[in-house]
Backbone as XML, in Angstrom:
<?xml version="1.0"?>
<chain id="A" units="angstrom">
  <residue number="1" name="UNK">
    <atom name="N" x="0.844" y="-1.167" z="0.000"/>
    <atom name="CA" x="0.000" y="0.000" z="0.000"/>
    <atom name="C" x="0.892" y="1.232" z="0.000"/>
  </residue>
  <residue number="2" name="UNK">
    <atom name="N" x="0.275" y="2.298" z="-1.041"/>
    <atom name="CA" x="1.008" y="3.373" z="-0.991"/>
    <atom name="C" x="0.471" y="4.270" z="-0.446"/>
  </residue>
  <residue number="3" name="UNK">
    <atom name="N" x="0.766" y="5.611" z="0.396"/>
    <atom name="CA" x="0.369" y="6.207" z="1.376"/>
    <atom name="C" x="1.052" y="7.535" z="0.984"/>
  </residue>
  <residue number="4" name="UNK">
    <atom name="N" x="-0.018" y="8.879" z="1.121"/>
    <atom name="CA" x="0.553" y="9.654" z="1.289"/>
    <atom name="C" x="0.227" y="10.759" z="1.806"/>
  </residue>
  <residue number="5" name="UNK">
    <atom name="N" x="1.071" y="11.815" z="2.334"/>
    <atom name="CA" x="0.768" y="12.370" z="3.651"/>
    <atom name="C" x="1.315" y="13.543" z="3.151"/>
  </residue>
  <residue number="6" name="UNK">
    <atom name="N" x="0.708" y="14.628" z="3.005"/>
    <atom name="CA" x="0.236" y="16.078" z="2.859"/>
    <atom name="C" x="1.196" y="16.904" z="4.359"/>
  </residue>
  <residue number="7" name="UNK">
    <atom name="N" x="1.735" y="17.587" z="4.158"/>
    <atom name="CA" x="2.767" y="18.094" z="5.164"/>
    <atom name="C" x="3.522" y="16.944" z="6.060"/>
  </residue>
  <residue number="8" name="UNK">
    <atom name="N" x="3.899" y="16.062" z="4.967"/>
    <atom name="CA" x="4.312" y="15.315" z="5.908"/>
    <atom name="C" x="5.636" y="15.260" z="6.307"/>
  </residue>
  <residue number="9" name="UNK">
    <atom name="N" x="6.514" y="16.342" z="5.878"/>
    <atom name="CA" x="7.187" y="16.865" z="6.804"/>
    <atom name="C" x="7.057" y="17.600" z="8.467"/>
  </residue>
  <residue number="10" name="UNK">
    <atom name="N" x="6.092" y="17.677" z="8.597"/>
    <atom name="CA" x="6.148" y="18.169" z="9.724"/>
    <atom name="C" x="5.904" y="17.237" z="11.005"/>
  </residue>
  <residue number="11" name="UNK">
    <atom name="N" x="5.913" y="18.125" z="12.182"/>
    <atom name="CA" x="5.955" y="17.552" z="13.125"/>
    <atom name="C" x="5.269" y="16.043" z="13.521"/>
  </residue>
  <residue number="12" name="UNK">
    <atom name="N" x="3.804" y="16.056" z="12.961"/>
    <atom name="CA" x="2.813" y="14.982" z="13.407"/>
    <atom name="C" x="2.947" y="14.402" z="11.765"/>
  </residue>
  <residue number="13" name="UNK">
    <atom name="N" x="2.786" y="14.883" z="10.644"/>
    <atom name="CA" x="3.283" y="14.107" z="9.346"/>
    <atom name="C" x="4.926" y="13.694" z="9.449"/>
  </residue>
  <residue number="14" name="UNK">
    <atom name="N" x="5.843" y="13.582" z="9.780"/>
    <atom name="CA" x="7.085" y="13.145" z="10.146"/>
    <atom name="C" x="6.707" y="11.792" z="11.062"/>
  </residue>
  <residue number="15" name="UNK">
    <atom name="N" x="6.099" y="11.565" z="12.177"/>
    <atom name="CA" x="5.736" y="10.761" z="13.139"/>
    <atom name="C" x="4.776" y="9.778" z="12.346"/>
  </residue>
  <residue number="16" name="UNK">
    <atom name="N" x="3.730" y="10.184" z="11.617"/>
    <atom name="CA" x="3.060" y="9.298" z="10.903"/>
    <atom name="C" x="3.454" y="8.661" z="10.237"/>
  </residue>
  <residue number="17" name="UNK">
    <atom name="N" x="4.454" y="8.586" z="8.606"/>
    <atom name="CA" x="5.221" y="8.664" z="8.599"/>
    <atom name="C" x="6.234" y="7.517" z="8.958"/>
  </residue>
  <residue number="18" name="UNK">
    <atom name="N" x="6.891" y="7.416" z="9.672"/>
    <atom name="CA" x="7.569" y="6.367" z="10.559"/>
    <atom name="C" x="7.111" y="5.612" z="11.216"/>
  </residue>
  <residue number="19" name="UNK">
    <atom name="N" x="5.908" y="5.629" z="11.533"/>
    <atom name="CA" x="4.715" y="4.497" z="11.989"/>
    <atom name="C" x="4.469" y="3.616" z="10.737"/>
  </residue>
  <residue number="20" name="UNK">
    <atom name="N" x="3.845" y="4.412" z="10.020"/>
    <atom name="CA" x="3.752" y="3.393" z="8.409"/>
    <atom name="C" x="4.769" y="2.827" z="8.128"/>
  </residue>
  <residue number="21" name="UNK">
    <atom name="N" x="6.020" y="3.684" z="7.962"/>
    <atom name="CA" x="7.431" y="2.585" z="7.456"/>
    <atom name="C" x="7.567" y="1.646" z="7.985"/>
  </residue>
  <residue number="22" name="UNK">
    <atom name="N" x="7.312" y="1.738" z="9.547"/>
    <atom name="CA" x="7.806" y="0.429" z="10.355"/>
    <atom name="C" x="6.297" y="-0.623" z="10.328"/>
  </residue>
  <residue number="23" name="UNK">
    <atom name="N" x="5.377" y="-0.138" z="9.703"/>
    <atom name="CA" x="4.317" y="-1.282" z="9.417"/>
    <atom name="C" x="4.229" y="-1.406" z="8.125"/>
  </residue>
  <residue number="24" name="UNK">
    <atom name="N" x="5.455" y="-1.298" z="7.289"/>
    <atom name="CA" x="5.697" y="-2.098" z="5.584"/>
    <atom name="C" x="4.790" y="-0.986" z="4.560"/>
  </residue>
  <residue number="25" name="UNK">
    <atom name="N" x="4.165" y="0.193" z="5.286"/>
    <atom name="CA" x="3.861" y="0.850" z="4.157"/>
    <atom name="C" x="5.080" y="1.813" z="3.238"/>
  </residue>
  <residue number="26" name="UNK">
    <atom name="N" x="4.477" y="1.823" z="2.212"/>
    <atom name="CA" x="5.289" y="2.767" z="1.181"/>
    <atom name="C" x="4.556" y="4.042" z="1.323"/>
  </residue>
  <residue number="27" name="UNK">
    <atom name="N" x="5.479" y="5.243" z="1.712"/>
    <atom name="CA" x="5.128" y="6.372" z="2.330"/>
    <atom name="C" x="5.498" y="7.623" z="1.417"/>
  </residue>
  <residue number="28" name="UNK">
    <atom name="N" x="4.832" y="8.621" z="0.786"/>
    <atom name="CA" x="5.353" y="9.786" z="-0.343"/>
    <atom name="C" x="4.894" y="10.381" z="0.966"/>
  </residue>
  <residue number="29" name="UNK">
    <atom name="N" x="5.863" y="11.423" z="1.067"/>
    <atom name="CA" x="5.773" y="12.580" z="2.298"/>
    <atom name="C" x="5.847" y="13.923" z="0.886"/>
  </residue>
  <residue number="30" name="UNK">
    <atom name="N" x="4.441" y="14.784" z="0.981"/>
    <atom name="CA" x="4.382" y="15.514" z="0.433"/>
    <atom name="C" x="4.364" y="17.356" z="1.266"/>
  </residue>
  <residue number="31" name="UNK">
    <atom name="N" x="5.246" y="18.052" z="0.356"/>
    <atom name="CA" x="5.113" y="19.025" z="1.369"/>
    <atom name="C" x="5.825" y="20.469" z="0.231"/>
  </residue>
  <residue number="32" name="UNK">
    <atom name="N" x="5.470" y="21.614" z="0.703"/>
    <atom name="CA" x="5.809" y="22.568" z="0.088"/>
    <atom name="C" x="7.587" y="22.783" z="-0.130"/>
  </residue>
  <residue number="33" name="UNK">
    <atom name="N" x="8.105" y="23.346" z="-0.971"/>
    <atom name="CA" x="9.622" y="23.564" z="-1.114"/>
    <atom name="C" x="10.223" y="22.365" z="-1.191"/>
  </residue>
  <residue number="34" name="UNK">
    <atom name="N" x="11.308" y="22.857" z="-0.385"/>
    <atom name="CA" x="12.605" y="21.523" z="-0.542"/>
    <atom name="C" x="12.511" y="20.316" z="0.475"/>
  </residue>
  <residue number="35" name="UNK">
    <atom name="N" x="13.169" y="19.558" z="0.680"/>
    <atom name="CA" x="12.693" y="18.123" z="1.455"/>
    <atom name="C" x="13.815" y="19.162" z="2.604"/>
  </residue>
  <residue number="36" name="UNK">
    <atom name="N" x="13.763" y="18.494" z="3.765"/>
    <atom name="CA" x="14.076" y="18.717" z="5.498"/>
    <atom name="C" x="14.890" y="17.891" z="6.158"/>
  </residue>
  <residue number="37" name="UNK">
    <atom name="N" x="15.270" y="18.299" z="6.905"/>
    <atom name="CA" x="15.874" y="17.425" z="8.213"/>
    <atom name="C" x="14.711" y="16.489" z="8.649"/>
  </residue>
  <residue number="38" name="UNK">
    <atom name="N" x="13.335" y="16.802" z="8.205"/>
    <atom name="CA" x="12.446" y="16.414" z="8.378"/>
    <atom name="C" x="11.746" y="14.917" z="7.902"/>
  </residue>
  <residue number="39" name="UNK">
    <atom name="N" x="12.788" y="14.943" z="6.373"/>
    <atom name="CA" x="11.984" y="13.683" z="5.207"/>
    <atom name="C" x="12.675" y="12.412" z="6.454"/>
  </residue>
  <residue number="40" name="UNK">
    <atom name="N" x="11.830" y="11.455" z="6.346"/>
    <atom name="CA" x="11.732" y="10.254" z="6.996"/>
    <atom name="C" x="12.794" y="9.370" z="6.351"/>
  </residue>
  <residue number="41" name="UNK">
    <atom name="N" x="13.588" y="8.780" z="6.632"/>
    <atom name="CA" x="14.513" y="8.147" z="5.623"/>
    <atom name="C" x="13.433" y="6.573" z="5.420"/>
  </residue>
  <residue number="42" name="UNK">
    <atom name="N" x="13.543" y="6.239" z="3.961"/>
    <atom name="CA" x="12.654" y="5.007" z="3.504"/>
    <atom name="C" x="11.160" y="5.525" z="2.793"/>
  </residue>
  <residue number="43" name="UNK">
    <atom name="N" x="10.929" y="7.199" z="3.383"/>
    <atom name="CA" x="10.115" y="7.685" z="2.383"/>
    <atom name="C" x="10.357" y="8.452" z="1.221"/>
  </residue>
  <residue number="44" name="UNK">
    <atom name="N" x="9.706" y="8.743" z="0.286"/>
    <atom name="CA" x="9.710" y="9.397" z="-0.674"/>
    <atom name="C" x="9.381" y="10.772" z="-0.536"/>
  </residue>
  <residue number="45" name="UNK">
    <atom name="N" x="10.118" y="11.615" z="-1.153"/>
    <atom name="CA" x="9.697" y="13.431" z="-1.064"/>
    <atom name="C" x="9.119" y="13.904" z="-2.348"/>
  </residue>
  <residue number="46" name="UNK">
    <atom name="N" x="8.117" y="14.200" z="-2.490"/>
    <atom name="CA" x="7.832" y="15.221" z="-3.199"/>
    <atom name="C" x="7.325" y="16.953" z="-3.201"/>
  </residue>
  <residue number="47" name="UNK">
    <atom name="N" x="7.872" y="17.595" z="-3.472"/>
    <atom name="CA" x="7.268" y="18.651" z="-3.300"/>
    <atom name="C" x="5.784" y="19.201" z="-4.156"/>
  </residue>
  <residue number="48" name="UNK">
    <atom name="N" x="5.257" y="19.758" z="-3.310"/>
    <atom name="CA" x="3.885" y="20.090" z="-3.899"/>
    <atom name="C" x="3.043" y="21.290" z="-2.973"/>
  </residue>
  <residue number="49" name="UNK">
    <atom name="N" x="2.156" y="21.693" z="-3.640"/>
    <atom name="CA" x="1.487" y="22.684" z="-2.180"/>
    <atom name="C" x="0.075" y="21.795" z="-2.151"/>
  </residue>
  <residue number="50" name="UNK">
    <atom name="N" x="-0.089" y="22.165" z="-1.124"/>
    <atom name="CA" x="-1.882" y="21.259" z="-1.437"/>
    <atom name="C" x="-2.964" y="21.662" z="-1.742"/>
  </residue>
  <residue number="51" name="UNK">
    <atom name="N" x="-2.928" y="22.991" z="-2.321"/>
    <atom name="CA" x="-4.269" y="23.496" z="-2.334"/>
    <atom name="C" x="-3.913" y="23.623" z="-3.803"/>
  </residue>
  <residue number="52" name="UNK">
    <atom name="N" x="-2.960" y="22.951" z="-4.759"/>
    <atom name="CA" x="-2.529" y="22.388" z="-6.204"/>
    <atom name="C" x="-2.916" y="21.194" z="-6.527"/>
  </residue>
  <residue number="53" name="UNK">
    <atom name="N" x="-4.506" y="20.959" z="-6.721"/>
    <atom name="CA" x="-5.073" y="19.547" z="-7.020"/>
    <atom name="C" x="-4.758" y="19.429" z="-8.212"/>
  </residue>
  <residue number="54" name="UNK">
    <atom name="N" x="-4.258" y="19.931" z="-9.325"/>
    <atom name="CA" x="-3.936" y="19.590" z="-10.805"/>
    <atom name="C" x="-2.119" y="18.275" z="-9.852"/>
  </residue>
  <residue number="55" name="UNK">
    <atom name="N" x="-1.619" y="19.333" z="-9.203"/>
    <atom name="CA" x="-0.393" y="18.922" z="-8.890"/>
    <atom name="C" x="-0.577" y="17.157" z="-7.987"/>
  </residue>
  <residue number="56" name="UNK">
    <atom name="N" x="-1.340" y="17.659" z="-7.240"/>
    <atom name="CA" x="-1.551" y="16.203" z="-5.913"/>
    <atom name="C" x="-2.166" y="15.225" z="-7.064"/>
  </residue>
  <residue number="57" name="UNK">
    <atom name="N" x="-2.647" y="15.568" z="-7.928"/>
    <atom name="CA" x="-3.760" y="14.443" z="-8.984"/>
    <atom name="C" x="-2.457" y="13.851" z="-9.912"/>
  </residue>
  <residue number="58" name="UNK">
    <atom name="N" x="-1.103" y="14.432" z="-10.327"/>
    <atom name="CA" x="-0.061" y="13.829" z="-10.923"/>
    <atom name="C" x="0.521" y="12.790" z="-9.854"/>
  </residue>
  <residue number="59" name="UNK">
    <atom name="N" x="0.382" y="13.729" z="-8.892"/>
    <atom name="CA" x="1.389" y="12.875" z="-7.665"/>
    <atom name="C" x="0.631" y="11.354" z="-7.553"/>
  </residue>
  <residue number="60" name="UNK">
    <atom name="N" x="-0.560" y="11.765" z="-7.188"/>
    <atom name="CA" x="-1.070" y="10.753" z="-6.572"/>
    <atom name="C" x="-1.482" y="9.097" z="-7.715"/>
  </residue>
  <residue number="61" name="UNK">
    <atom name="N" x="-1.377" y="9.643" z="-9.195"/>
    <atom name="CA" x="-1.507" y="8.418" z="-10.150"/>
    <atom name="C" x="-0.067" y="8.405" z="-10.327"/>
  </residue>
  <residue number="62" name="UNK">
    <atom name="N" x="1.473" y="8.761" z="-10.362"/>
    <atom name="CA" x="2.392" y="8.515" z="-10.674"/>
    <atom name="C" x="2.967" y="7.621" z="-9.732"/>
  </residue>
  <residue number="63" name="UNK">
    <atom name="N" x="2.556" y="7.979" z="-8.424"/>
    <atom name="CA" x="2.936" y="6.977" z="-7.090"/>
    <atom name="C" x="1.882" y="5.811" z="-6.651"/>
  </residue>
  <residue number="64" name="UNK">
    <atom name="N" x="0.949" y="5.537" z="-7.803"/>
    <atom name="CA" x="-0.078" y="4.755" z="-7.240"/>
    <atom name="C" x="-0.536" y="4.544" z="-5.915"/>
  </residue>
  <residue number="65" name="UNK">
    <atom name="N" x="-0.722" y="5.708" z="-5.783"/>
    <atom name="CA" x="-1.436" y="6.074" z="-3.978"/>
    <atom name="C" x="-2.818" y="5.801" z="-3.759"/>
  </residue>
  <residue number="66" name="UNK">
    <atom name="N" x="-2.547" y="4.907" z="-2.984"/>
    <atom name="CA" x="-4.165" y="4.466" z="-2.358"/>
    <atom name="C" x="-4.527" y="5.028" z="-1.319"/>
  </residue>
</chain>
């Protein structure tokens, strides 16, 4: 299962996040600008803003996100 999480750089998307990795999900951590001290190592970064549904609608069929 692919999973993905909308600021998930941050504080409580970072934590989520690493819960999924360590339960075998495949995790796209999506978030504005550049990736962080923040990106989860074992997830994927993409940048995106979220209120860019043309953008999240590429993301989300290129990463087959369920």
């Amino acid at each position: 299962m692919t999973v993905a999480i909308v600021g998930g750089t941050g504080f409580l998307g970072g934590a989520i996040a690493r819960a999924l990795i360590m339960r075998g999900a495949d995790v796209v951590q999506i978030a504005r600008g550049r990736m962080t001290d923040t990106a989860v190592a074992g997830a994927r970064f993409v940048a995106a803003d979220r209120v860019d549904q043309a953008a999240l609608e590429r993301i989300i069929a290129r990463h087959g996100i369920t």
